[in-house]
N, C-alpha and C positions, 0 to 999 in steps of 0.2 A: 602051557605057553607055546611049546612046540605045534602044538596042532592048532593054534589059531593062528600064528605067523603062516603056516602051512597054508592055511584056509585064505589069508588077506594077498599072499604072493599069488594064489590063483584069481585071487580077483582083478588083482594087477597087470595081470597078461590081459584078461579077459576086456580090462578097460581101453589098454593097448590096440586092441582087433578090433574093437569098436570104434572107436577114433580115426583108425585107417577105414573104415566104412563110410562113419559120417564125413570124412575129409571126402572120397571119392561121390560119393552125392552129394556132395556141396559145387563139388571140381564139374561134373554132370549138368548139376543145374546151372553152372556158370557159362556150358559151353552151348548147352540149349540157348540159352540169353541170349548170346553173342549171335546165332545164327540165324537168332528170328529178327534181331536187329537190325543185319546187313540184308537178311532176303526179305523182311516183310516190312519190313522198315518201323518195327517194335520200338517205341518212345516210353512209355506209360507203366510203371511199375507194376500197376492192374493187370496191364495185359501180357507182361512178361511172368506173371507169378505163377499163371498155369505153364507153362512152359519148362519154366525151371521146376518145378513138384514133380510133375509128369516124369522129367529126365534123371532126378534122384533117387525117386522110388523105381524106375525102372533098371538105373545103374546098382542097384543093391539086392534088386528082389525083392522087393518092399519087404525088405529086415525091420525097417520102425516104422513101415505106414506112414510114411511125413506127410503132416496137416499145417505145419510152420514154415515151409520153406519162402523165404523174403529173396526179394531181388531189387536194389534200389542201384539207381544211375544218379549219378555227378558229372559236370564236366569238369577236364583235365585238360591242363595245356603242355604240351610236348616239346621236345627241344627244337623243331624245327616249327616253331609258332602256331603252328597246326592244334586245333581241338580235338577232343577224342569226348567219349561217354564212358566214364569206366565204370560201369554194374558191380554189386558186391551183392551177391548169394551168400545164406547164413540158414542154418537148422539147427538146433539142440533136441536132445532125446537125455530121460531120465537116466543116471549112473547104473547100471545095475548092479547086484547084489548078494551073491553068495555064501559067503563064510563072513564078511566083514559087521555084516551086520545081527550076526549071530552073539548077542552076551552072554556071561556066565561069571565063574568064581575067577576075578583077578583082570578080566578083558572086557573093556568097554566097547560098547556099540558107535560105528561110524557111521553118521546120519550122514541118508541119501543125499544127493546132488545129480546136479545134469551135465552132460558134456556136450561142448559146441566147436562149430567149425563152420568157416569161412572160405571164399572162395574169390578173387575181382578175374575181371574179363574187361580189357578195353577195346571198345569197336571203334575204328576209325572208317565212317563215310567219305571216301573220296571226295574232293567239290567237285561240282558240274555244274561250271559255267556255261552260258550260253554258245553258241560260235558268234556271233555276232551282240557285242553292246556298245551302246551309242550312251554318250553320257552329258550331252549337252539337257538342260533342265528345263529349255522353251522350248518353243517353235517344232518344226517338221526336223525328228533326229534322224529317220530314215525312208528317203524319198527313189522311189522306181518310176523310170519315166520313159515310154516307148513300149509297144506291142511286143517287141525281142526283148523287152530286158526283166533281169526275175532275178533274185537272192532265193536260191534254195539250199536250206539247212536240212544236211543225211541226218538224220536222228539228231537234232540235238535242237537249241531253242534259240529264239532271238527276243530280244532285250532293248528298249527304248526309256529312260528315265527320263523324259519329257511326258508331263500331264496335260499336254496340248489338247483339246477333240474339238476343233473350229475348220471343218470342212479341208480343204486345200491347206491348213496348217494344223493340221492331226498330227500326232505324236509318228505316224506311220503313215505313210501315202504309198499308192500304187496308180500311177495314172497316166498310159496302163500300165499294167507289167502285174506280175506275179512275185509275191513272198511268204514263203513257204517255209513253215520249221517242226519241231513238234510240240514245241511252246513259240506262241508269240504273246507277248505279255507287254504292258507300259507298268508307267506310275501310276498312280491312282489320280483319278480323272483322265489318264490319257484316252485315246482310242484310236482307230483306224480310218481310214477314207480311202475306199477305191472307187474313182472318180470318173473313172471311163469304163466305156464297155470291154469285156473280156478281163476284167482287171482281177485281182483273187489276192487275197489276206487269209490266213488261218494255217491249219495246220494237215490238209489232206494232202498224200503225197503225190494225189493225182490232179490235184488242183481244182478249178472251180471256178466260178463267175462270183462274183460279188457286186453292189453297187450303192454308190454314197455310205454312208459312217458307218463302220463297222464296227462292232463291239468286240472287245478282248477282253482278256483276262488282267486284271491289275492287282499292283501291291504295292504298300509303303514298303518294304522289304523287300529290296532290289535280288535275285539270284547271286552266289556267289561270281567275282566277276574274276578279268583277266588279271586283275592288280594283285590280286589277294595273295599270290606267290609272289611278287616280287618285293626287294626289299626299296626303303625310301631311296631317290634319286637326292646324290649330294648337292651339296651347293656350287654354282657355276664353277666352273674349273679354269686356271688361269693358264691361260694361249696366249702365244708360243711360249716352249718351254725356257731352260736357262740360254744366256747368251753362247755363241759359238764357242769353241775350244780354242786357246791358244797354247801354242809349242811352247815346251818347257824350257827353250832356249832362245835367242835373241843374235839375230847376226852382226857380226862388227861392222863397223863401216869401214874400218880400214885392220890389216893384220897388227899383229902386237908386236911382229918385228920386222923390223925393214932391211933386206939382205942386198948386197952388193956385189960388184962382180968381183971385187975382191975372194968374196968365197967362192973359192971354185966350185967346190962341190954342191953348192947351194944355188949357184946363180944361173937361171937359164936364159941365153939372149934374145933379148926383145925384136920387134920389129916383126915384119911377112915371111922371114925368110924358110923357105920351104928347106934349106940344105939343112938345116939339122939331122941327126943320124936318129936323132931319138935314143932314148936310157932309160937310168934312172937315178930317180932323187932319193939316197941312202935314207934308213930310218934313221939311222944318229946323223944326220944335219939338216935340218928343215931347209926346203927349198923354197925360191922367190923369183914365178914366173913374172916377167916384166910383161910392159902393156903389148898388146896385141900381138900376142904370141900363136903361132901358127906351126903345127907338125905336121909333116907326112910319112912320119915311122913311127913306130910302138916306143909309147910314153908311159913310164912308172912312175908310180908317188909313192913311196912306202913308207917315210916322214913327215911330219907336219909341214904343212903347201901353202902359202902363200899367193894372191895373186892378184895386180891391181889394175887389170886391164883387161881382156877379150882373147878369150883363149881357143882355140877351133883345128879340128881337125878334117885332115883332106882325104886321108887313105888309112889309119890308121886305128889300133887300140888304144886307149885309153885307161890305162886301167892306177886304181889307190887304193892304200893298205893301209893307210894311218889317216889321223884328221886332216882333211882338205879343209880351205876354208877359199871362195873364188869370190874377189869382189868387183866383180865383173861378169860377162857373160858367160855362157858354156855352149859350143855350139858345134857344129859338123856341117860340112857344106862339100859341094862334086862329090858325095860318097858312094853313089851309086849301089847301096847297101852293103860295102865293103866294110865302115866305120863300126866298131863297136866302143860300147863303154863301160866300165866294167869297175861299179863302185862297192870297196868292201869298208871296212875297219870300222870306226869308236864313229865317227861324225862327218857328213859331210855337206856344208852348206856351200849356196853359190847366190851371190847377192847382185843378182843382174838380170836370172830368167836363163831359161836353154831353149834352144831353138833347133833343133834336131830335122837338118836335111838329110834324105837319101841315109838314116842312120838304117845298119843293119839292127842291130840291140840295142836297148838300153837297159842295162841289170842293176841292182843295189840292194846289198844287205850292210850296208853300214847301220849303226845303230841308231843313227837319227839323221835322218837324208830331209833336207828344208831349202827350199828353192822359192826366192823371195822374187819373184815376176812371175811371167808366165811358162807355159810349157808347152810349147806347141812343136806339132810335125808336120810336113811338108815333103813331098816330090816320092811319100813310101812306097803307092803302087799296090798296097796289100801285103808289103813285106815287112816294112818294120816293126820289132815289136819290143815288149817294155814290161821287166816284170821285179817287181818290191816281193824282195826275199827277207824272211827274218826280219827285215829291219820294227824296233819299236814305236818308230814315228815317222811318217811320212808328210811333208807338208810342202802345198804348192799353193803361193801367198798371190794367186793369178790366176789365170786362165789358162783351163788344159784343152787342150782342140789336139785330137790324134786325126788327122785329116789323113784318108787312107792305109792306117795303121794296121796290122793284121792282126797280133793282139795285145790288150792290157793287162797281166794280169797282180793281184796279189798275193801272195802268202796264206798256206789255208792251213798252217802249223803252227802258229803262233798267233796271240789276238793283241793285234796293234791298233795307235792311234793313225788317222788317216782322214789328213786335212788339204779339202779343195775351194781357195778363197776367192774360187770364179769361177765361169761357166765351166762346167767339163760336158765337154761335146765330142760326138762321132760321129762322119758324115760319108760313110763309107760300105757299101754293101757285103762286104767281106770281113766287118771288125770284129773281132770275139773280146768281150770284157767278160773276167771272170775275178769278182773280188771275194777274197780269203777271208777268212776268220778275222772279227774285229770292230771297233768300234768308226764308226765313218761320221764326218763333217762335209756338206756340201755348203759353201753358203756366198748366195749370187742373188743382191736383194736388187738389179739392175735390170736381167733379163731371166732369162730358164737357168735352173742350178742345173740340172742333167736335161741335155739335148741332143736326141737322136734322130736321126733322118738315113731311111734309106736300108733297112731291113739290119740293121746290126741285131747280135747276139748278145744277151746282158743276160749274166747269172749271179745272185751273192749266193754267199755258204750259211748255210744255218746255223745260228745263235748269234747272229749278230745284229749290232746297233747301226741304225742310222738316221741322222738328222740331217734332212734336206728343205735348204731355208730360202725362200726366193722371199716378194710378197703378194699381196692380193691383187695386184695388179697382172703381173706373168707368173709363170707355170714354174711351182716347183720341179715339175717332170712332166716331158712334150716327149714325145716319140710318132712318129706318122712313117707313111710307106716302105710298112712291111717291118719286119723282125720279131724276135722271139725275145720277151726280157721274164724272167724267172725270178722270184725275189724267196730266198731260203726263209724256212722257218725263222721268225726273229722279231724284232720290234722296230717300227718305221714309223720316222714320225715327217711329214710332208705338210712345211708352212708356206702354203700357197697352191695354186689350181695344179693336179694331177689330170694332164690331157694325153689319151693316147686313138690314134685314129688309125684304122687299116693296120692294124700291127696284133699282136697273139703277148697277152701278160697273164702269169701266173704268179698267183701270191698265193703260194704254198700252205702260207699259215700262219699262223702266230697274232701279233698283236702290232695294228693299224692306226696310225692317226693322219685326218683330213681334215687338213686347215686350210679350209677355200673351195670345196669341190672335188670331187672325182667326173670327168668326164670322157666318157667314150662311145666314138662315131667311126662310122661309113666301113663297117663290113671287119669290125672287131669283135675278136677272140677272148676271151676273160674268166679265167676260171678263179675262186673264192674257195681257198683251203680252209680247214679246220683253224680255228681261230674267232678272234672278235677284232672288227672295223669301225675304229669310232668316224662321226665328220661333226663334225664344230661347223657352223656359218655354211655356206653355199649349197651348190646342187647338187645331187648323184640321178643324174641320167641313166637309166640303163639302158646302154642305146642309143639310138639317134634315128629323125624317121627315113634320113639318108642311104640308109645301109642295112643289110641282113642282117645283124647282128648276132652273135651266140655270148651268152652269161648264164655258167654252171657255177654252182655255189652247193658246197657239202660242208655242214656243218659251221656253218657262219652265221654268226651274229651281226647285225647292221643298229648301229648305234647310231643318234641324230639328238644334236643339244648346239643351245642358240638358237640362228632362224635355219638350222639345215633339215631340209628335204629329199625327197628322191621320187623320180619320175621312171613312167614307162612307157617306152612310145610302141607305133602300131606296127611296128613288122620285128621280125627276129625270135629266135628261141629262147625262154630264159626259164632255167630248171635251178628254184633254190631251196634248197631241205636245210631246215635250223640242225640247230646241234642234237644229236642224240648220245648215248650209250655207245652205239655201235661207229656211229664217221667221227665221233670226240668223245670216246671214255673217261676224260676228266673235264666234262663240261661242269660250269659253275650251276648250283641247284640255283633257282631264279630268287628265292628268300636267302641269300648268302651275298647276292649283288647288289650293289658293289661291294668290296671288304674294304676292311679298313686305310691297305693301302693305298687303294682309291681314293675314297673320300679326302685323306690326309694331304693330297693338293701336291704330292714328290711326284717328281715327273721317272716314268712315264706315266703315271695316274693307271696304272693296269692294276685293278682287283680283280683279276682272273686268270691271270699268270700263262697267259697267249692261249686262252683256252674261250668258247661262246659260255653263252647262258643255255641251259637246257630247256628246248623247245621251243625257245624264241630269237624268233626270223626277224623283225623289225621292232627297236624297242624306243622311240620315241619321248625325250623327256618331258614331264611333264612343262616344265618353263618353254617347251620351244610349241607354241602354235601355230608354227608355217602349214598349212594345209598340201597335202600329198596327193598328185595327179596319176591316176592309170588311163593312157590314152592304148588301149588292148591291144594284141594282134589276134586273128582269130586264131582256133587252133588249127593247124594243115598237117597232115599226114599221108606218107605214100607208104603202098603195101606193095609185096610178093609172094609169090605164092610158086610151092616147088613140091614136086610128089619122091616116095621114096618108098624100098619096099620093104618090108622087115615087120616087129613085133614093138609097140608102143602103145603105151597106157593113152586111149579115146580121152583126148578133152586135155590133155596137161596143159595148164598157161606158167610160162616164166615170164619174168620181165628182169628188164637192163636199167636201175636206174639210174639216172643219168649224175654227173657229180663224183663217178665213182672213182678209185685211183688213176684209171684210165683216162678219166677226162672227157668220155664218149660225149661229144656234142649231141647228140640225142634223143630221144626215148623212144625205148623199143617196147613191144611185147610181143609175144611167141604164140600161137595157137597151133596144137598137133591133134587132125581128127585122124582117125582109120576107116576104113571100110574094106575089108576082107584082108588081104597084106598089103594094100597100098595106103599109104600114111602121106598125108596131104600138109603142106606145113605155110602158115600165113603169118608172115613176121611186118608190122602194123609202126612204120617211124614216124614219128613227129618230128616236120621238120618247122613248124613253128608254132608258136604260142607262150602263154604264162602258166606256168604250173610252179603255185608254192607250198609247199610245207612248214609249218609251227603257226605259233603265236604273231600277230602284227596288233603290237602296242601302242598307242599314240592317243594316250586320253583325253589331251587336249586340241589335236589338230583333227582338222577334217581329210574324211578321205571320199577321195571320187574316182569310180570307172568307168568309164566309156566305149563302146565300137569295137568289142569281141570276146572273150572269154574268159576268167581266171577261176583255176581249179586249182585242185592239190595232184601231186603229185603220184599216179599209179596209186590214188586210194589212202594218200595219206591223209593228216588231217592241218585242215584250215581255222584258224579263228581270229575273230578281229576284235579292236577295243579302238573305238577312234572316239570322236564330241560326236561327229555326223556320218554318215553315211551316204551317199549319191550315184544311183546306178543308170546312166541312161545306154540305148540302145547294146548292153552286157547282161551277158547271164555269168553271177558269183556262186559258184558251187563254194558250199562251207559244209566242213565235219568238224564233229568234235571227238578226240581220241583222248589220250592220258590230261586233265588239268594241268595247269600250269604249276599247280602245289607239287611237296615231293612224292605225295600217296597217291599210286596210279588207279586203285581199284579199292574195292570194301574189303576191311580186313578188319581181322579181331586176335587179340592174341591174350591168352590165357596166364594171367597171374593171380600167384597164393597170396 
């Protein structure tokens, strides 16, 4: 007995070693699979079976001479909706046999058996769309018209699902012009028509003549297209969002208590009379300024304040430390910037409006400062200025006009409510507005909610809210001749036309809404931070044909639903690179968009959380078929050229793309030759044209260009998905780089 245990324990290691053999040529044959898959583009279990034999028996040494090795493919669908092929490799070889199968007195024999093992490998082929598909079903989906104009695809293919082939309404026309990819393919029946002389259809990079109907290649099985990463577009979204904010308190129309001059210490005399000496009103006795009370020395409130008439001062401070409540005006007049005011404590309302001449300051961190008219300044000169400290609620039930004011600022320590129930305007070349941390209410449904004129400075802080409510008729936000406005990382929602002309805006980033248009003209500035820009209804110009324009866009998404579109006219620079990795490390994958907060209809409807979609520049809803204009500028570039002496690697190119933190209005590249130690250096600027990068979506609108050029970006890549396409006198450079899916490249990854 002992010697046959002895003998069956050696067999049992020996089956062990075997097992780890047949595992590793199964593991060999799976990974052969995988690689003739992605390089030979292996389908067919037939063709994959030498492959995998081959790589078992070579991973082993041919230990069992495999004549069984199987390779069978399935498709798998993945967490991110993507297919895969997943192959399963499988061999068995006979159990071997040593002592086990040895009988005798007392020990039975252990009949033979085989041992098997398995192996999966799943290849995922990238998709490779075309750079160009057109998806309208009739007629002419893409039409080249002029001797200059040509759609050339770098490697990659174009795409027409129109079965059109009737002459001049061919699925594809060139007449003349040139299109060129390395597939050009319809539907089945479509074809081509180059209808004029020099005209050229196909796929040689060097082009060609062609004439009359051209034959292509067709299929009822469209190429994968631009859609295929994206996720469904929700149902229409409801604009404007909720109604304005109101203050969580309510002014009296008259105070709760009415003081006499019986109280001394409570009562201050009424009338103009400037001989007052000025004091103060003790916190233990509320005081009851009478009508039209006027100072010209330093006044305290440090009690509950009463006041039922018009209160003003000439020379003096003003200052309160307990609840004020004025039901009346607040005002300062002859100040000659001597006036300050200086609002502290629990609350302080004023139910009449302030009217602030010649103030030097205006300060308040009381805890809720609510001013029910307007707020305007007058005679400042660029001196006066105004800043909400701490307080939790700011609210001006009127219209703010800082007319020469020097600055506005708010609080960037605390995130307040901050309510403006009228125009707030700047009309002063020296105003700096800097608003704090917080949530903001503009809303002036009469004329412009924020109106600038004359170069002011506007900066918000990052992470904040704002709703700015005009309507479709005037401008939620107007700014012209000159200034700089900054908008922080944050979410902005704008119901009504955004217009800024001859002026520099920077939107940092985050997450946009345009309700009514974005428009900008005559020699504006406009850079497009990391972020996503929706527009609801109206236009987005880039540009104007007025003006030189510059529009840098790094890692922005351009969102359009309803009838919104966007245009580009023929002069100016415009460099826009969609989201990536590198200018938006949490770009939304394009199959995650929207999320569900999105869809779910809560304002601010952001499923991306101030982040773009990756890779995609212009994403067009499918409901909105407003057709999209490029009126081109050509590209224009000035060089320099500078020698220098020293040791430098012949040939280095860099480039500056443009968009980048800096902002560099735009695009450079570098060329360093040598010839003995003199290093010669030619730096090549463009100082206009269209160069984009990503995805431009728009399945169901048409796009057309005209009268100069649009490229990618320093070699990035271009792709389009429109119904039509339309190129007259332009030449469309298109490339295709990573798919719009999440998988950049063929890959296969090996599982047991």
């Amino acid at each position: 007995m002992l010697i046959g245990a002895t003998g069956v324990a050696v067999d049992i290691g020996y089956w062990f070693q075997q097992q780890e053999s047949l595992q590793s040529a199964t593991d060999a044959a799976a990974m052969s699979v995988g690689i003739a898959a992605t390089k030979y583009s292996v389908t067919a279990n037939n063709v994959a079976q030498p492959f995998a034999q081959a790589a078992a028996n070579n991973a082993t040494n041919s230990q069992f001479n495999l004549t069984n090795v199987t390779a069978t493919p399935t498709t798998i669908t993945l967490t991110d909706n993507n297919t895969a092929t997943q192959w399963i490799t499988s061999a068995n070889v006979p159990r071997a046999s040593f002592f086990s199968g040895v009988g005798g007195r007392g020990l039975g024999t252990l009949v033979a058996g085989r041992q098997y093992a398995s192996s999966g490998v799943d290849v995922i082929i990238s998709a490779t769309p075309p750079c160009l598909y057109t998806t309208a079903t009739s007629g002419t989906d893409i039409d080249v018209t002029s001797g200059t104009a040509g759609i050339i695809g770098a490697s990659c293919g174009i795409y027409s699902e129109s079965p059109a082939c009737s002459g001049g309404n061919s699925s594809i026309v060139a007449s003349p012009g040139e299109i060129i990819g390395s597939s050009v393919e319809t539907a089945t029946n479509g074809c081509g028509n180059a209808s004029s002389s020099g005209s050229y259809i196909g796929t040689s990079s060097s082009g060609g003549s062609s004439s009359g109907q051209v034959t292509l290649p067709t299929t009822s099985t469209p190429p994968t297209d631009l859609e295929s990463g994206l996720a469904a577009w929700p149902s229409t979204l409801t604009w404007p969002p909720n109604s304005i904010y109101t203050p969580s308190s309510t002014l009296t129309t008259s105070p709760s208590t009415t003081l006499t001059s019986s109280n001394t210490n409570g009562y201050l005399e009424g009338g103009n009379s400037s001989s007052f000496p000025g004091g103060t009103c003790p916190s233990n006795s509320p005081c009851d300024l009478a009508t039209g009370y006027s100072y010209s020395n330093n006044l305290t409130l440090e009690g509950p304040t009463y006041n039922i008439g018009t209160i003003r001062s000439t020379s003096a401070t003003l200052a309160t430390t307990g609840t004020t409540e004025f039901n009346g005006a607040l005002g300062t007049q002859n100040c000659n910037g001597a006036c300050n005011i200086n609002i502290g404590g629990a609350d302080f309302w004023v139910n009449g409006g302030a009217s602030l001449t010649g103030i030097g300051s205006f300060t308040t961190s009381a805890g809720e400062t609510e001013i029910n008219g307007n707020l305007t300044y007058s005679n400042c000169n660029g001196t006066c200025t105004t800043t909400v400290d701490d307080s939790t609620e700011f609210w001006v039930n009127g219209a703010t006009s800082l007319v020469g004011v020097g600055a506005f600022t708010t609080a960037d320590g605390v995130s307040a409510n901050y309510v403006f129930g009228g125009e707030f305007s700047a009309t002063n070349t020296n105003t700096t507005i800097s608003l704090g941390l917080g949530t903001y209410y503009f809303d002036n449904t009469s004329n412009n909610s924020l109106n600038f004129q004359n170069a002011e400075s506007f900066t918000t802080t990052a992470n904040s809210t704002f709703y700015v409510n005009g309507n479709q008729s005037t401008d939620s936000f107007y700014a012209q001749n000159g200034g700089t406005y900054t908008f922080g990382t944050g979410t902005y929602f704008f119901n009504g036309p955004f217009f800024a002309q001859s002026a520099t805006i920077n939107f940092t980033g985050g997450t946009y809404f345009f309700y009514g248009g974005l428009s900008l003209q005559n020699n504006v500035s406009v850079y497009f931070g990391p972020g996503i820009y929706y527009f609801y209804n109206g236009t987005f110009p880039f540009g104007s044909n007025s003006g030189n324009d510059t529009v840098i866009a790094n890692g922005a998404t351009f969102v359009f639903e309803g009838t919104a579109n966007y245009s580009f006219t023929n002069s100016g620079l415009y460099n826009l690179v969609a989201p990536n990795t590198s200018n938006d490390p949490n770009c939304v994958a394009p199959g995650s968009f929207p999320e569900a907060s999105y869809s779910n209809g809560t304002f601010p409807y952001d499923g991306t959380d101030g982040n773009g979609i990756c890779g995609v520049l212009f994403y067009q809803a499918p409901s909105d078929t407003t057709a999209d204009t490029m009126n081109l500028p050509s590209a224009s570039y000035s060089s320099t050229t500078t020698t220098s002496t020293g040791t430098v690697t012949d040939g280095v190119t860099t480039s500056a793309t443009p968009g980048t933190s800096s902002r560099v209005a735009s695009m450079t590249s570098t060329n360093i030759t040598t010839s003995g130690s003199t290093n010669t250096t030619t730096t090549t600027t463009y100082t206009q044209g269209l160069f984009l990068t990503g995805v431009i979506y728009q399945p169901n609108a048409a796009f057309s260009a005209q009268n100069g050029t649009l490229q990618p970006i320093l070699g990035g890549t271009l792709q389009i998905e429109a119904k039509t396409m339309s190129v007259s006198n332009t030449m469309v450079h298109l490339s295709s780089g990573a798919s719009s899916s999440s998988v950049s490249s063929n890959e296969f990854m090996l599982v047991k």
